[in-house]
N, C-alpha and C positions, 0 to 999 in steps of 0.2 A: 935392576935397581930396586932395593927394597923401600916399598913405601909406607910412610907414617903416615897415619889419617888423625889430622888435628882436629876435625872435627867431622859429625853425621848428625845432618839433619837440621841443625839450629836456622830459624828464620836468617840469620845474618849471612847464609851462603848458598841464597837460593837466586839462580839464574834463569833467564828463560832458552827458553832450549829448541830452536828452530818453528816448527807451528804449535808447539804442545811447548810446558813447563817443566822443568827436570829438579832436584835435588843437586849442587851442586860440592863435592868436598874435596878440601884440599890435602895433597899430599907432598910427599918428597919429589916428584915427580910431575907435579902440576894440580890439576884441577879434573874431578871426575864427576861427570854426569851422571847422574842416577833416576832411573825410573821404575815407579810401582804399577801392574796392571790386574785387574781382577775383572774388568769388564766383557770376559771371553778365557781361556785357560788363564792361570796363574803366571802372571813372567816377574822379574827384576830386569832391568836392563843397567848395564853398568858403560856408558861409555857408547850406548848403541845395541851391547853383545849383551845375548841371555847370562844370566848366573844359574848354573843348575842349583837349583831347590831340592833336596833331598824330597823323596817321595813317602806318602805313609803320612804317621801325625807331624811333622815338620811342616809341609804344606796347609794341612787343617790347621795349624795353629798360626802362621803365618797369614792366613787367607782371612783368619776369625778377627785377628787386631786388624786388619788393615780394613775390614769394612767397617772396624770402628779407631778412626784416624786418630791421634794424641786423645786417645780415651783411656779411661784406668778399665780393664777386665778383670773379675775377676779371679783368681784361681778355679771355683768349681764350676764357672762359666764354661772355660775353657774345657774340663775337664769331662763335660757334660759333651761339647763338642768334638773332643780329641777319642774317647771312650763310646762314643754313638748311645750315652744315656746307661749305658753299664761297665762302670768307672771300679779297678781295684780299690784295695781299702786306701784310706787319705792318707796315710802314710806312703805306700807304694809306688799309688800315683801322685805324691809331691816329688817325690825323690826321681821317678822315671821322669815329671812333666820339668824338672830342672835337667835331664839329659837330652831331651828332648831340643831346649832352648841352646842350652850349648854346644850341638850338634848344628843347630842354624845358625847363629851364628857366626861358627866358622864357614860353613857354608854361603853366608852371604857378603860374607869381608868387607870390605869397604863399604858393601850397601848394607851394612847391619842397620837396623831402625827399632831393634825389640830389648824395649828400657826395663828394668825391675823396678817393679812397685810394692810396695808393703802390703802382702795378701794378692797381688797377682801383675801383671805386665800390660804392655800398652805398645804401639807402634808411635815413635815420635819420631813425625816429618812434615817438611812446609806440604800442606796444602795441594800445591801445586805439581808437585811431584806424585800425584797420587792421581790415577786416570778418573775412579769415582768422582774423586771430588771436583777434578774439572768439570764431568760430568751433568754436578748439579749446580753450580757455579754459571754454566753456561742455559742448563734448565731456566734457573733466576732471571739472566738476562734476557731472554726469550728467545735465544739461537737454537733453535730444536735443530734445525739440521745440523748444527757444528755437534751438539751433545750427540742426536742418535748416531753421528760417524763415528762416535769415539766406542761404539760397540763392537766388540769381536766377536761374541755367542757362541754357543752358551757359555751363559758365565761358570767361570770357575767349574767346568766339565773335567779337569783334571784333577781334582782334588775330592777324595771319597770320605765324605761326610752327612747321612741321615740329615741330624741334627742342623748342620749348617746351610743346607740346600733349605729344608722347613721352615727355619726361620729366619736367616739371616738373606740368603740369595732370593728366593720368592717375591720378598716386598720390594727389593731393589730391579729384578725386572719387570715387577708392576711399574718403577716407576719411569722403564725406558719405555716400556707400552705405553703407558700416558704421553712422555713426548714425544712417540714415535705420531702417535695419534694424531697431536697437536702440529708435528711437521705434515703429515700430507693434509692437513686441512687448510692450512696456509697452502701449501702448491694447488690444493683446489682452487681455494682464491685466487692464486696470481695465474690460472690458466691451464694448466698442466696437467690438464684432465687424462691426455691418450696417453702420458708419459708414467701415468700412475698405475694403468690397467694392472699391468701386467705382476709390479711386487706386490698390489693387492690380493691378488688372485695367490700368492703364494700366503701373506695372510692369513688370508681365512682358511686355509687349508692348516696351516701351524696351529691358526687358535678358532677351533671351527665354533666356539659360543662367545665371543668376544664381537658384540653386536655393532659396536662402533663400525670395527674393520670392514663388516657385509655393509652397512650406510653407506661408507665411505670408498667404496667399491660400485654399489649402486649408482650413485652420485656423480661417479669418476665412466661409468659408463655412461647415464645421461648425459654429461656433461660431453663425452666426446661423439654423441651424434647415435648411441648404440642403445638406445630404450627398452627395445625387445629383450638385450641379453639383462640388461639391467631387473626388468619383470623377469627376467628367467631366475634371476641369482634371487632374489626377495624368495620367491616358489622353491630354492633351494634351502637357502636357511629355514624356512618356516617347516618344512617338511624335517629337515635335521632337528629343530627344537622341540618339534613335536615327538618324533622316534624315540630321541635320546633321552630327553626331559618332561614328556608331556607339558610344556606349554607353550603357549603364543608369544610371536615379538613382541618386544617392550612397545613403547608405545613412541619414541624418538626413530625404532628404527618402521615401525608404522606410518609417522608422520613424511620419510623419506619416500617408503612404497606411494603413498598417496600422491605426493610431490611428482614422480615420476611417470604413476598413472596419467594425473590430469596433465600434462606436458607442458609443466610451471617451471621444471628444472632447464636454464639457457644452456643450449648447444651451442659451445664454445669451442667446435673442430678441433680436429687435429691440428700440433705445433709444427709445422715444418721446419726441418733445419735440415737444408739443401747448399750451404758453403761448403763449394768443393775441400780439396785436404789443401793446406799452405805451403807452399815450398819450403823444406831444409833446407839451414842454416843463413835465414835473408839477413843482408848486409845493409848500413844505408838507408836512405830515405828518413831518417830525422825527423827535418823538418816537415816532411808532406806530412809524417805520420802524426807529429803534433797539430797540425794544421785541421787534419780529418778530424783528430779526439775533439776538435775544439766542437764541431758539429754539433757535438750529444749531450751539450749542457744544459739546453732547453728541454720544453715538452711539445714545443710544434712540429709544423710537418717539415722538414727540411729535405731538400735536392741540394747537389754536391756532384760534380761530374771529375773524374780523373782525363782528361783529354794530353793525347801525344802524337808520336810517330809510329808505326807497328814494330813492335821487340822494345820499345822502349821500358817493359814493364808496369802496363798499366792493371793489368789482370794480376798479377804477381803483388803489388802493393795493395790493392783493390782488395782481395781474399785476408792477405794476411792481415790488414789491419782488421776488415771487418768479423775474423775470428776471433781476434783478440779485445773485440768490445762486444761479441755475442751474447755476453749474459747481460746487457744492457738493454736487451730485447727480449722480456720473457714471453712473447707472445710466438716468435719463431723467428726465420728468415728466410728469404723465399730469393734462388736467384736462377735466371737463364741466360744459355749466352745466345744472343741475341742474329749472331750471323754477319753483322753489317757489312765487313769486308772480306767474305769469305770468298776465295776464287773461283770455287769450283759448284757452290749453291746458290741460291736466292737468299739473299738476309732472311730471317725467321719474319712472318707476320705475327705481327701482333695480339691477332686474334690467336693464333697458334700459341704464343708466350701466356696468354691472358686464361685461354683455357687449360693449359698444365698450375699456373697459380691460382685456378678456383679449385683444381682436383685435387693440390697440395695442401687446400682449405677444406677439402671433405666436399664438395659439391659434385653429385655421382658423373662420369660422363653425359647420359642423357636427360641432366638436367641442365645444360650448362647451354645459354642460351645463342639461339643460332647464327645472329646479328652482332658485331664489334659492340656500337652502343648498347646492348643489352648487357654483352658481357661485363664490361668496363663498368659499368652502372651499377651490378653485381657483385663487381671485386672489388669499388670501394666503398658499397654498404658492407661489406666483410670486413674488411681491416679499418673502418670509419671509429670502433674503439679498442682499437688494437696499436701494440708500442712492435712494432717490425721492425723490419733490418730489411730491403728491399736493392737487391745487388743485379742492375742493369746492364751486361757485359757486352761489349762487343757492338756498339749501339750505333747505325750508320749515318742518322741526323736526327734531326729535335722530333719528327714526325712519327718519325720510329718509335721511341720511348714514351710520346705523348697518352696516349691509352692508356697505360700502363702504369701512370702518375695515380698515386691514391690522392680521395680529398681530403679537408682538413680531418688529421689526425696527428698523433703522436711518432708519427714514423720518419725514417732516415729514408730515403733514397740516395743512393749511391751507381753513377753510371759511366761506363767507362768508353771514350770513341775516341776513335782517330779524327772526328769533326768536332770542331769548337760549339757545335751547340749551339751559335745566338742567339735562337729564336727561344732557348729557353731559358739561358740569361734574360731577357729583356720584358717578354710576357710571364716565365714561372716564379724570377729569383732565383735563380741557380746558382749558387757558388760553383766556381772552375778550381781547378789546381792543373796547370798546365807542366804536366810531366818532362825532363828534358832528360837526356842522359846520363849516365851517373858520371858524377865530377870521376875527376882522376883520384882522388884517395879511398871514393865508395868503388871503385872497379878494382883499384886495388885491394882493397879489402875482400872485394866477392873470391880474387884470385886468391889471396891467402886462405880464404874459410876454407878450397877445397883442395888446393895444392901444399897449403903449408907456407912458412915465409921463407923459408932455406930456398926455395924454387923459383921464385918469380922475382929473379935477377933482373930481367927484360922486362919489366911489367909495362915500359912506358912505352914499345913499340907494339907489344900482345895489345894493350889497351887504346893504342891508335890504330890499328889495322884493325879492332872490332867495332872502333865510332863508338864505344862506350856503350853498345847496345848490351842489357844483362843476354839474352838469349844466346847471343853471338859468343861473349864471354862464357857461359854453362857451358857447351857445346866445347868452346877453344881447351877449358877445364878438367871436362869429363873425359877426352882425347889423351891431352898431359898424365891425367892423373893412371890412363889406364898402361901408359909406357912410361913407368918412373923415372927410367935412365935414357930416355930423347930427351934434349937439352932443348928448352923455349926459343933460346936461338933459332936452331932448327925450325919449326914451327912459325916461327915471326919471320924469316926467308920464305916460305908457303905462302905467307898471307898476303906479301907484300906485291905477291906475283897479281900484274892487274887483268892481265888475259882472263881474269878464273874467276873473276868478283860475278855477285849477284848485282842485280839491278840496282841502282843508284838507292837509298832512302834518304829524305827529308829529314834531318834532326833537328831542326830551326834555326841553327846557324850555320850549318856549311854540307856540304852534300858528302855523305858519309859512306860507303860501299863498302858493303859486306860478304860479296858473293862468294869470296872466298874462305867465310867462314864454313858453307855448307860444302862447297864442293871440295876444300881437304878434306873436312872429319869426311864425307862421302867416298875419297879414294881412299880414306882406312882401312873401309869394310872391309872383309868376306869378298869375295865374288858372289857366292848367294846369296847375303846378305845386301849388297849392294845391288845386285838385282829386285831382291824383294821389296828393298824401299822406293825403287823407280819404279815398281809395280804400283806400288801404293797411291802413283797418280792418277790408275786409271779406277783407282776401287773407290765409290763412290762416295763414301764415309758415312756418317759423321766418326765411327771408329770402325774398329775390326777385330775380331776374335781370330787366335791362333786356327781352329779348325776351317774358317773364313779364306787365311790367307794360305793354307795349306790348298785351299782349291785355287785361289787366285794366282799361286806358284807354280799349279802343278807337280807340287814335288811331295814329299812325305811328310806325317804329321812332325816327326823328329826333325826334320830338316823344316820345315817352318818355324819349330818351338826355337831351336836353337838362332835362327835366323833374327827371331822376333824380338828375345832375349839379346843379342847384339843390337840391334836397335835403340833398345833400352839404355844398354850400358854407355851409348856413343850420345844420349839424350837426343837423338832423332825418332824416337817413339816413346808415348809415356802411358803408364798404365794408369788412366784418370779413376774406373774404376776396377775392381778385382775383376782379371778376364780378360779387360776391353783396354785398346789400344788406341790411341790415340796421338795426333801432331801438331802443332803450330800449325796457322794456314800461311808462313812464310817458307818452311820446309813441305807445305802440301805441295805448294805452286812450284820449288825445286824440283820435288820428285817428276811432277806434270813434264817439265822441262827436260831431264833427266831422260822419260820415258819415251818422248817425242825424241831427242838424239839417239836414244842409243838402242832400241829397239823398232823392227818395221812394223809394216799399219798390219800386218798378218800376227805377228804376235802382239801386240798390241788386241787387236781383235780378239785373238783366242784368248788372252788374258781376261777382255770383258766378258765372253760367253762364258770361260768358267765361273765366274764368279756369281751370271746368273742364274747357271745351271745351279751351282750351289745351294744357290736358298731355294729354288724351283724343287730342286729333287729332294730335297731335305722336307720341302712343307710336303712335298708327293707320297714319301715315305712316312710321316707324322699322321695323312690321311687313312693310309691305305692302313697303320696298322694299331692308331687310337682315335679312329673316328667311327662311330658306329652307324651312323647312316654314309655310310662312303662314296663318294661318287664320283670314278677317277673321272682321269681327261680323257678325252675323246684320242684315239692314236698318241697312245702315251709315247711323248717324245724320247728320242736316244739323248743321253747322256756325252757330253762332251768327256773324250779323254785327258785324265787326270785330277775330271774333278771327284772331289771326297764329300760327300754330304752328311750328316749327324744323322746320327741314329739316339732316339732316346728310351727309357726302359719304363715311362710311367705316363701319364697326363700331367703329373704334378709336373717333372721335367720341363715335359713340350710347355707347360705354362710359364714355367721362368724363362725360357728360351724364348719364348711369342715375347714376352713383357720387355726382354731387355733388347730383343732384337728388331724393336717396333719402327723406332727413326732410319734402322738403315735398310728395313725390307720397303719403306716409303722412296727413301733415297733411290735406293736399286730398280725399283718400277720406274720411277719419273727418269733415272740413267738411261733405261733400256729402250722408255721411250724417247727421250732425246739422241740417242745414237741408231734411230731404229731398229732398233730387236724389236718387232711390232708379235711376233709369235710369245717371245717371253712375255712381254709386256700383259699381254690378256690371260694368257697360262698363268704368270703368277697369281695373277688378281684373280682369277676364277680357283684355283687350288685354295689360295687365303681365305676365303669368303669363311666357310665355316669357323675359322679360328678366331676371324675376328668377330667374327658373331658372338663368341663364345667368352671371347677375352678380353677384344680390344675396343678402345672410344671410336664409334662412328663416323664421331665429329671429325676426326684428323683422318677420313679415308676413304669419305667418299669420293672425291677428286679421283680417285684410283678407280673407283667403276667407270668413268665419262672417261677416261684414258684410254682404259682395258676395250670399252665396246667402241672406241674410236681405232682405236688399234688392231681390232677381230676385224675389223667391215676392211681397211685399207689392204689386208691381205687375202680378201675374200668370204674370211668369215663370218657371214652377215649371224647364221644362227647362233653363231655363240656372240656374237656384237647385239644380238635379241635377247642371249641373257642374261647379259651383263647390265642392259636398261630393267629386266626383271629385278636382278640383285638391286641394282637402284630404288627401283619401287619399295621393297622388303627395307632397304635403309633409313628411307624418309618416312616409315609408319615408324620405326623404330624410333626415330627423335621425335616422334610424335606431328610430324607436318603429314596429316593424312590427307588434303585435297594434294597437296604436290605426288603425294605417293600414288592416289590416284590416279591423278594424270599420267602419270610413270607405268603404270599398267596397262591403263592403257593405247599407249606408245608402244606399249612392247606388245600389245595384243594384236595389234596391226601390223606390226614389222612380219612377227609368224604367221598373221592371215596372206602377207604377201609371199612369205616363203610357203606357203601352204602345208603348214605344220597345224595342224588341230591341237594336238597335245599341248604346245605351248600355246597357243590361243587357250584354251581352257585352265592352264595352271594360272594364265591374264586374271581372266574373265572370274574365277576363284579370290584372286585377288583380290579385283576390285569389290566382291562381294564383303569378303574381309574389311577393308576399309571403311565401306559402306556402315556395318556395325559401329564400328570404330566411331566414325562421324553422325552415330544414333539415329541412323537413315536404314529400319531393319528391314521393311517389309520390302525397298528397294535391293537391299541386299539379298532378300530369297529372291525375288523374280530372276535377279542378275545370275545367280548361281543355278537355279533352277534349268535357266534360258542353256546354261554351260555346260549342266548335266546332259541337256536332250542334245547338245552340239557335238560332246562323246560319245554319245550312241550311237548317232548316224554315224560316224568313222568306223568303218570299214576294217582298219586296222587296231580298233579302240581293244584293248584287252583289261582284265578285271579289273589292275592294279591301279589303271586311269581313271574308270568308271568311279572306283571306290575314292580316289582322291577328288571325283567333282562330286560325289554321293555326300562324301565328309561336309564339305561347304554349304549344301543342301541340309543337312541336320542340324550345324551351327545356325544356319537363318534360320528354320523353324524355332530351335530354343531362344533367339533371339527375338522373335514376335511374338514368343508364350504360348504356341501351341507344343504342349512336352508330350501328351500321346502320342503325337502325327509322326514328332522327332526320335521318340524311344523307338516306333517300330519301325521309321526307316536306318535307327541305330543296326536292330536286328537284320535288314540286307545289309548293313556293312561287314557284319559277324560272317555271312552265310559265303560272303567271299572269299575264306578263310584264309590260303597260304598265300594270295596275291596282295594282304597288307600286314606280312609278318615284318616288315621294316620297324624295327622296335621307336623308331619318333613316329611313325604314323597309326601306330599299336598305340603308343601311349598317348595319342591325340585320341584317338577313338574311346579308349577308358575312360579319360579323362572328360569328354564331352558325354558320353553315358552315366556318368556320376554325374555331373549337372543337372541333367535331366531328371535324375531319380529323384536328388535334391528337392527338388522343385517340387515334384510329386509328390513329397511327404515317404518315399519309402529309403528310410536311413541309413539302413543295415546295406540294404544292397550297395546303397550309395558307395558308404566306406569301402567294398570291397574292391568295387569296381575303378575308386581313386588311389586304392592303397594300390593297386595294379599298376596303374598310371603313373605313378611317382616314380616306384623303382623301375621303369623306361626310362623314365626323361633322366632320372639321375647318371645314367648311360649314354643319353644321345641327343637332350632335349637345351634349350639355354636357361637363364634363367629366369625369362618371364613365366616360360612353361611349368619350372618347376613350381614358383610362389603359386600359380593360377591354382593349383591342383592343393596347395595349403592351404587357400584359403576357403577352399570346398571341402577341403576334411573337416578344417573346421566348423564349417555348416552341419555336416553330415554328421559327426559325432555329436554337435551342440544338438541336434534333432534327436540320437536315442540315449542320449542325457548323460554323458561322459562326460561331465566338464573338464578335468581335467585334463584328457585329449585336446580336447576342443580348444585349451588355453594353448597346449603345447605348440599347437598347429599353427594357431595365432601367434605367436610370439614368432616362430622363425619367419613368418609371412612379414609381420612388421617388420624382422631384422634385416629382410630384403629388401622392402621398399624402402624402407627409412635410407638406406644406404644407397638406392639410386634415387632420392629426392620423389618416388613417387607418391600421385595425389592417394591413390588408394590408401595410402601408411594412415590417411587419421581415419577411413573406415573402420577398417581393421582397429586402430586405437581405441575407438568405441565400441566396436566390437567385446573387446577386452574388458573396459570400465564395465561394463553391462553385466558381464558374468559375478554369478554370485561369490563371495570367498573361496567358500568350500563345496 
């Protein structure tokens, strides 16, 4: 159809056009939308669709009117533009700059906008149809974030013009810089300090003397708990403006350094936003949903409980609604699921919940205090001026979630149980929303979203045989949807068979039985796969990884993938996060059921031992080949057949591996111990110990030593049940309770004096020397370590390696009572021992305590050598108390032969460590820093 365009451009046929503003013109044909863009390459959109623009001077000339909107240009303006400032004679170029025009033109057809003017041309178009000028339109009204989206960058990079980039594009990205500026200064203000770091840092690297951007990068690092990088990046630009420019920062971005120095700038943590993903395509729920929005029209604290039946979909409404008012909460959202009715665990305690919600606050693990009311006390001076979103899942009565209530503040609480809560109705104010089943037209509707309306003919027997439960319904769905041509009939005959139902559920008004929804989609499977899911109830959760259930199978990795994968597709396993699998705990307790019929207590068994072997052999392998002080097990156990344990190729690796596989190597200990694997039980916890030294919170682990050494002694092993009460010791210095760690030493010193093990009495007896310092009891601590040295000597069996580790202890007490002679030269017999403490942690303990020493002595040079030795150990083998310990003595050492700027560097990553585990040391060291001269 050929179209006549009655008009282009005139105000009177301007529409608005989805989120953005278009040109609207009419034809024979209807009505065409049209868009201009220059805020990134050159486009027209006509309808949606690019118009190719002729390239060359067509583009330049089109690119030049449009950044000057229904303005006269004129002739040698252009010409100046088009010609890059060397233009034929003005004859030539009139008669070429009118082919030019005519050439666009037709090139832009309906979207033509290039008017003649007497002496030169002009782009005439609404406003709105022009991305600039929304741009600055939206600048005016203060929405920087709306204008800076509206950038595509660089501008006008397709269009080759000198002239037009110099003068006409330069001033116009000055002026997205400005409000680019002006937007993350507002996200400073409203919080969103961690959330900034990162496009900052690409910033200043685009525009490295654009001194704003480094403030505001500073700023965005103080603000999210990181001061040391924040002094790092200041030390960055000043050195860049100095190189570059010979001069100093302005004196706004001085005012910042200053700010940060004296530590005026409020660390406002990290934003957590921990809302799992929502389920596709939710049907239904209306009214709850209105009911919830009503919640967040205030600014007080508000509680709200979703309370039902289990599958009723309280977690399902609970997520999706609270995604969908997320940016309601610019401070973050914080949610756990709670445990309350889980079959096969303990509900989560509270302190367990309370201490993941101060670590999702930036509070390090061993700062996070050791007591319930300490924590609590902690977590709601932290969100007491914070606007949260606070999503309570799974919650098994008022007592539960009680802790975990912040005080008056601006936040939601949102919590979901199968108990009514009363006690916090009546004491907190709790609004309810008592969830019920979905009526018959929201069940039908979930069946149409996934099967289509053609299909569920039966809808009214499918949705009586599932009690209206959504779960039941997913599952009846996912079955249908994956055999198109079984007829629901079919399927509503299955369900209706009452032999096969699950255990009765409570709906609130009639007893509603479902069992038959799990145990058909269950006869769907595979044979393997329908074994793997009955497996799934001896594995002890909270999820599971394909290489996991590949041991727990016995079978191959392809043959679990594939297995897992059908699980997925039948919605009896779900991927919550990339990786990890995960079930409903009404399909947990099926499978349990499942696994108890239809497999014996022999396989059953062997299924649990693989799966302990699993993580056993996997952390044994993790040891034996990225741990550098190594130290296997004692008659390293055989491997159960079948099982496959991970192999990984880095530290980085085994680090993500530890972090995400933390709940379930807790799970699988506390398993092994309730089923008696008492050999796994203390193996794993004795293999773990260095890792989690290395990587993991404490707080959530030491239960696992009192397990482990409860577990060693019942099968005979009293020495390693000796030192697993050592590992204990080593745990509780670490959270800082040094009399309890104390004591813990010695408990374990006696246990090995009764085994008549010296060795381990000495490593005690070392210990407590250790702690001793600790609790600033020094000269008690030499005699103790002293007494420990002459207790290795008499043994008979004492060899260097011994000596040298109770001689170490003796050196630490001497420099902790300030005798540094006495200590440097019993440094020198630690040396003289030479290959019996090549263990590169107890190498780099020895350098590292010989620079101390030096320190102290005034002799600087050696110092540095002897800590630069020390670092690159630990950095191999050491954690990372040991490493900050050793920065903060470089920094001494180098501040001594006058390096300042060493000395800052050293300091800076030293603060960036403590600050990050809350240690008191961090304002030392901060003064430290203040102290040093500029330059």
């Amino acid at each position: 159809m050929k179209r006549e365009v009655t008009a282009v451009g005139p105000a009177s046929h301007m529409v608005l056009c989805g989120a953005h503003t278009s040109v609207t013109c009419r034809s024979g044909g209807g009505t065409l939308s049209v868009e201009y863009r220059v805020l990134g390459p050159l486009e027209v959109l006509v309808d949606g669709v690019a118009v190719p623009v002729p390239a060359g001077r067509c583009r330049v000339l089109l690119a030049t009117l449009l950044l000057r909107p229904n303005r006269f240009v004129p002739t040698r303006e252009l010409v100046e533009r088009l010609w890059d400032g060397d233009p034929p004679t003005p004859d030539r170029a009139r008669k070429t700059m009118q082919m030019i025009v005519t050439r666009l033109r037709r090139a832009l057809g309906p979207a033509n906008c290039v008017q003649t003017s007497r002496g030169g041309y002009r782009a005439e178009l609404n406003p709105s149809a022009l991305d600039l000028t929304r741009f600055r339109a939206l600048v005016s009204s203060g929405d920087f974030a709306a204008a800076v989206g509206l950038w595509r960058g660089p501008m006008l990079s397709d269009v080759q013009s000198d002239p037009l980039h110099q003068h006409d594009v330069a001033p116009v990205t000055e002026e997205w810089l400005l409000a680019l500026e002006r937007r993350i200064g507002a996200d400073l203000d409203a919080g969103r300090a961690a959330d900034l770091v990162a496009e900052l840092r690409g910033l200043v690297v685009a525009h490295p003397f654009r001194e704003v951007f480094w403030g505001q990068l500073m700023l965005a690092l103080a603000q999210s708990g990181q001061q040391a990088q924040a002094l790092a990046a200041y030390q960055d630009v000043r050195a860049l403006l100095a190189d570059e420019l010979g001069v100093d920062p302005g004196s706004e971005l001085r005012a910042v350094h200053q700010q940060v120095l004296s530590g005026s700038v409020r660390v406002r943590g990290p934003i957590p936003r921990q809302l799992p993903t929502a389920v596709p395509r939710f049907v239904g729920r209306a009214s709850e949903l209105g009911g919830l929005s009503d919640l967040v029209r205030g600014e007080d604290l508000v509680i709200a409980a979703i309370t039902g039946t289990a599958g009723v979909g309280k977690t399902t409404l609970a997520v999706h609604w609270a995604r969908g008012v997320a940016d309601r909460f610019p401070d973050g959202q914080l949610y756990v699921n709670l445990r309350g009715f889980d079959q096969h665990r303990d509900p989560m305690a509270p302190g367990d919940a309370l201490s993941r919600f101060l670590g999702a606050l930036g509070i390090a693990p061993d700062r996070i205090p050791p007591d319930l009311e300490a924590q609590a006390a902690l977590y709601r001076s932290l969100v007491a001026d914070r606007r949260m979103l606070v999503l309570l899942d799974n919650a098994r009565d008022a007592e539960h979630v009680r802790p975990l209530l912040p005080g008056p503040s601006a936040c939601l609480v949102l919590i979901t149980s199968r108990d009514r809560l009363t006690g916090l109705v009546v004491n907190e104010g709790m609004q309810q929303l008592a969830l019920d089943v979905l009526s018959p037209a929201e069940a039908y509707a979930l069946l149409v979203s996934r099967l289509g309306a053609e299909r569920v003919g039966v809808a009214d027997e499918l949705i009586k045989w599932c009690g209206g439960l959504p779960l039941a319904l997913a599952i009846v769905a996912a079955r249908a949807a994956q055999s198109p041509k079984l007829p629901l009939s079919a399927l509503v005959a299955e369900l209706a068979d009452e032999r096969t139902r699950l255990d009765t559920l409570d709906t609130g008004d009639a007893a509603t039985s479902v069992r038959a929804v799990f145990q058909w989609s269950y006869q769907q499977l595979s044979a393997a796969a329908a074994r793997m899911f009955r497996l799934i109830g001896v594995h002890p959760g909270p999820d599971i990884t394909v290489p996991a259930a590949t041991s727990l199978a016995g079978v191959s990795a392809d043959e679990a993938r594939e297995c897992v994968r059908e699980l997925v597709r039948a919605n009896l396993l779900v991927e919550h996060v990339p990786g990890r699998f995960a079930c409903h705990d009404l399909l947990r307790v099926y499978a349990a059921d499942r696994v108890a019929a239809e497999e014996t207590a022999e396989a059953r068994a062997a299924a649990m031992e693989r799966t302990f072997d699993h993580y056993l052999h996997t952390l044994i392998a993790i040891h034996a080949t990225h741990q550098a002080s190594h130290r296997p097990l004692p008659n390293e156990p055989l491997m159960t057949p079948g099982t496959c344990p991970e192999v990984f190729e880095d530290l980085s690796a085994v680090h993500g591996w530890f972090r995400a596989e933390q709940n379930v190597l807790r799970a699988v200990i506390a398993h092994s111990e309730a089923q008696n694997f008492d050999r796994h039980t203390w193996q794993l916890a004795w293999i773990a110990f260095d890792l989690i030294d290395r990587f993991g919170p404490w707080r959530d682990w030491l239960w696992v030593l009192s397990s482990a050494e409860l577990a060693a002694a019942r099968i005979g092993e009293h020495q390693h049940a000796a030192k697993m009460m050592f590992f204990g010791a080593v745990v509780c210095s670490r959270l800082g309770g040094f009399e309890e760690s104390k004591s813990r030493f010695e408990a374990a010193s006696r246990a090995y004096a009764e085994l008549g093990d010296v060795p381990g009495q000495v490593r005690c007896q070392s210990g407590i020397a250790w702690t001793l310092v600790l609790l600033d009891r020094p000269h008690e601590s030499l005699e103790v370590a002293e007494a420990a040295l002459e207790l290795q000597r008499r043994d008979v069996s004492a060899n260097a390696a011994r000596i040298g580790m109770a001689l170490h202890q003796v050196v630490e007490g001497l420099l902790a009572v300030g005798d540094y002679q006495k200590a440097l030269e019993r440094c020198a017999a630690l040396e003289a021992l030479g290959t019996a403490r090549e263990n590169a942690y107890d190498r780099g303990h020895d350098f590292m305590t010989k620079g101390a020493i030096l320190v102290k002595l005034g002799e600087f040079g050696k110092a540095v050598t002897a800590l630069t030795s020390a670092i690159g150990l630990f950095e191999r083998a050491g954690s990372w108390a040991d490493i900050v310990n050793v920065q903060r003595w470089l920094g001494e050492a180098h501040q001594g032969v006058g390096d300042i700027g060493e000395a800052r560097r050293w300091w800076i990553e030293a603060l960036a460590t403590y600050e990050h585990h809350q240690h008191p040391f961090a304002d030392k060291v901060r003064a430290k820093l203040a102290a040093l001269p500029e330059n």
